[in-house]
N, C-alpha and C positions, 0 to 999 in steps of 0.2 A: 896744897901744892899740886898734889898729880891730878885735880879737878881742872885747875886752872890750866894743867901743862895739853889738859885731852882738849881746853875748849880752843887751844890756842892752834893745837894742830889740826881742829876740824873748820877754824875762820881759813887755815894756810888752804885746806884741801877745797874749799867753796870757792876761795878766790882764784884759784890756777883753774877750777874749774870754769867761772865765767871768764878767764882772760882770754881761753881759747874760744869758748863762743865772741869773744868780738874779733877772731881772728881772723882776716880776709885771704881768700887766696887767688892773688891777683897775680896774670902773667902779662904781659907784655912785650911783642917783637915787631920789631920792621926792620927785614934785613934783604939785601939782593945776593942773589948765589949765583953760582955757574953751573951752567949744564949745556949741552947742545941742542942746538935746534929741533932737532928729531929725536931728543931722548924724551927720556919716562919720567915723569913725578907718581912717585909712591907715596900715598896717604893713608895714614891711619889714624881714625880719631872718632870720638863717643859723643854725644849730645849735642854738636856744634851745629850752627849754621854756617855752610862751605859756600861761597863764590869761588869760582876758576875762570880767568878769562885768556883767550887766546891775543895775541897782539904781535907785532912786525920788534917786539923785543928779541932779542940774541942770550938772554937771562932769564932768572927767574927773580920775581919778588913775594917774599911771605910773610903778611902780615898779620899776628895773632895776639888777641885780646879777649883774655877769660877774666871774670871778675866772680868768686865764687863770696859769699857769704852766709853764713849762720848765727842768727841772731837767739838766745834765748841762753837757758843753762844745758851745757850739754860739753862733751871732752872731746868731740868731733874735731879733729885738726886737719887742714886741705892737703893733700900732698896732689900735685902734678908736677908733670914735667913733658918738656917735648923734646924727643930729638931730630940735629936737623944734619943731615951727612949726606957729602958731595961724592959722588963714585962715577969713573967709569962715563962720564956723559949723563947721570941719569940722578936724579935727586928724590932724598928719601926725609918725609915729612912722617916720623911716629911720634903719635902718646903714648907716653910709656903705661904702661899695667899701674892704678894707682892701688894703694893698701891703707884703708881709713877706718877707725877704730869709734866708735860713737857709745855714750852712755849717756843717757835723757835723764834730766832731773828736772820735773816740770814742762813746761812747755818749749818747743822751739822751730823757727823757721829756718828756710834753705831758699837763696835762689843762685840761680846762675845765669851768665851772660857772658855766651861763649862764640865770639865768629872768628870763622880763617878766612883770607883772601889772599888768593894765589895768581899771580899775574902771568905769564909763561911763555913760549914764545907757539902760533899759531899752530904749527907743523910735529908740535910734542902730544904725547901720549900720556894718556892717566891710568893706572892702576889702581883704585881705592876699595879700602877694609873699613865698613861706616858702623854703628851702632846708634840708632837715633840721631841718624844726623839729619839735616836738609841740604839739599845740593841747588845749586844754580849754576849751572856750566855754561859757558859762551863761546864761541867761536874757536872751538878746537878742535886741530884737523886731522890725529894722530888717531891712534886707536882707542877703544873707549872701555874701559871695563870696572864695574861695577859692582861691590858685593856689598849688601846694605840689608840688617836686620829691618827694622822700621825708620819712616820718614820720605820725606816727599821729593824726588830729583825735575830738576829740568833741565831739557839739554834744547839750548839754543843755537839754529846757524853752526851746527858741528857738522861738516861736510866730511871729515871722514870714511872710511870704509870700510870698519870691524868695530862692531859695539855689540859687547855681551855685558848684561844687565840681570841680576839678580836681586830682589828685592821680597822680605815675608808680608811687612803689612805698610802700605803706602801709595799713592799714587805716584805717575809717573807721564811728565809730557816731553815731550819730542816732538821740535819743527825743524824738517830735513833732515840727510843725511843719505848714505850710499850703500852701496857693497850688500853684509851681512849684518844681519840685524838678530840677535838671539837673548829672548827676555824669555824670567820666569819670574812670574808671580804668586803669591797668595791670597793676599786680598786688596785687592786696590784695583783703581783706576788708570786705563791705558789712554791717553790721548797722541796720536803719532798723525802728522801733517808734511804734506811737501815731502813723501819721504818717495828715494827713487833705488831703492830695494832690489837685488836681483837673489836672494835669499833671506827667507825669515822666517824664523823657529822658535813660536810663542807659545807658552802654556800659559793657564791661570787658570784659578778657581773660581772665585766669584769676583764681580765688578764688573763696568762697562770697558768695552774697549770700540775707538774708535779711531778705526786707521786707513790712511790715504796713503797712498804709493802709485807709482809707476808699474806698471808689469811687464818685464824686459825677457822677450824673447830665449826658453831656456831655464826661464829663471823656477825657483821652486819654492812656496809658500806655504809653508807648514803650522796651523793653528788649534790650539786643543783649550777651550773653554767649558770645563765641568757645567758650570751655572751661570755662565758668565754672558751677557748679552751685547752682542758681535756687532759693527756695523762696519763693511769694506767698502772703500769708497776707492774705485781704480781711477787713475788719473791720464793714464793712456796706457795702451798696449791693449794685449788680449790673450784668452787662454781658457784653459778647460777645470773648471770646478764642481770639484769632489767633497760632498758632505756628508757625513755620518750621523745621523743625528737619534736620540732616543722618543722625549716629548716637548722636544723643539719647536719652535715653527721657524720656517724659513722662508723668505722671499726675496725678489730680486725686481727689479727696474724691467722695462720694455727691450731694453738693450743687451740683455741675456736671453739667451735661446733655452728651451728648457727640454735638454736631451734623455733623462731617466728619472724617474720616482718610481721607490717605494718606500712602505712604512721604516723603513731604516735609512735609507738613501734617497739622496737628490743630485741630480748634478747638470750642471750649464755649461753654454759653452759662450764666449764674449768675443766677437770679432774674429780673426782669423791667424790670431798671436799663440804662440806653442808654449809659452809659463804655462803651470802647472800651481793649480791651489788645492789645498787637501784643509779639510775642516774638519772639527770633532765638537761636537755638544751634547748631552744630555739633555737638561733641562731648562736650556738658555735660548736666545733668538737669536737669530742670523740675517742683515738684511745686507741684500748686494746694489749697488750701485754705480751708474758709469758719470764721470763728471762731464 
């Protein structure tokens, strides 16, 4: 009897064990909310793929679909959730903190399939807290700001005129935009085009970065690449550039004047424009160009 009673509770204990391996954790939303035109969407959320697009809407709409699965033996159960709260003008999109308990018996797989798409109206503002996510932003003209462990952003047609951007390991592009421009990087790729910039305050460590702006009169452009190989492409204006450099090489186009060198310094001066560029490198390249 008590043979049969231990075999009976070790068939119960294996089968609640694979019932939760076939247990899917699937979410699903499409809902429109209210906010005003000029408010904020706060985002927080972990592995997703993000779209945000700006449009002539008065609302918001957000649409999310995760599809988590674990296939094998294992006591792994999904728990998410998102919350979605209307305040004050300004709308707040978190995932909440999940708490998932796993014990493997045997073999087992994971995947997920996570996008948000956020529609919004042109003139609002993004706040977002990322952890592996990917961004695709479009056409939005509020303020831009960015704090992102790893994963890849792109900001499209954001006309805007305050974007701080934080990001550890990722690349990162941008075509246009205005004002203030303030990235920090650690390892990835900078590609920035069509930008009309009257401050920008870039750091990185290593990666390319290649950046196109305007250079406005006053304005003041601040860049520090450890290892990182520079290429400035001015799209009009002009101004006096300052580089630091340690076992750099630096050069520039025809269209730069070349006012100082020494083994630590270099600097030029481009047309007859009062912007100011100050560079920093060690062991990275620097090339200047006028378009």
């Amino acid at each position: 009897m008590k043979t049969t009673r231990n075999i009976a509770i070790l068939w119960l204990i294996v089968g609640t064990i694979q019932l939760f391996a076939q247990d899917d954790g699937d979410y699903h939303l499409d809902k429109v909310y209210s906010m005003d035109t000029q408010g904020t969407v706060y985002l927080r959320s972990e592995d997703a793929k993000v779209r945000i697009t700006g449009s002539d809407r008065n609302d918001a709409r957000v649409v999310i679909d995760r599809v988590e699965q674990v296939r094998g033996i294992t006591n792994r159960r999904p728990s998410f959730a998102m919350e979605i709260e209307e305040k004050d003008g300004d709308l707040y999109v978190t995932e909440k903190s999940r708490s998932t308990s796993r014990v493997n018996i045997g073999i087992s797989v994971y995947s997920l399939e996570y996008d948000i798409s956020i529609e919004l109206p042109r003139n609002a503002s993004l706040k977002i807290d990322g952890e592996d996510d990917d961004y695709l932003i479009r056409s939005v003209n509020g303020r831009i700001s960015i704090d992102a462990e790893d994963g890849d952003i792109e900001l499209l047609n954001c006309q805007g005129d305050d974007f701080e951007i934080t990001l550890e390991d990722g690349d990162l592009t941008m075509d246009g935009g205005n004002g203030s421009l303030v990235v920090e990087v650690e390892d990835g790729d900078l590609d920035f085009r069509n930008g009309n910039f009257k401050e920008i305050e870039l750091v990185t460590e290593d990666g390319d970065v290649h950046l196109e702006t305007k250079l406005l009169n006053g304005g003041i452009y601040d860049l520090d690449g450890e290892d990182a190989t520079i290429d400035f492409i001015v799209l009009s204006g002009g101004g006096v550039f300052n580089i630091s450099r340690d076992d750099a090489r630096v050069s520039a186009s025809s269209a730069f004047r070349l006012t100082r060198e020494t083994d630590s310094r270099v600097a030029y001066q481009l047309g007859e424009g009062s912007a100011e560029v100050y560079m920093r490198t060690k062991d990275g390249r620097v090339r200047l160009e006028k378009n």
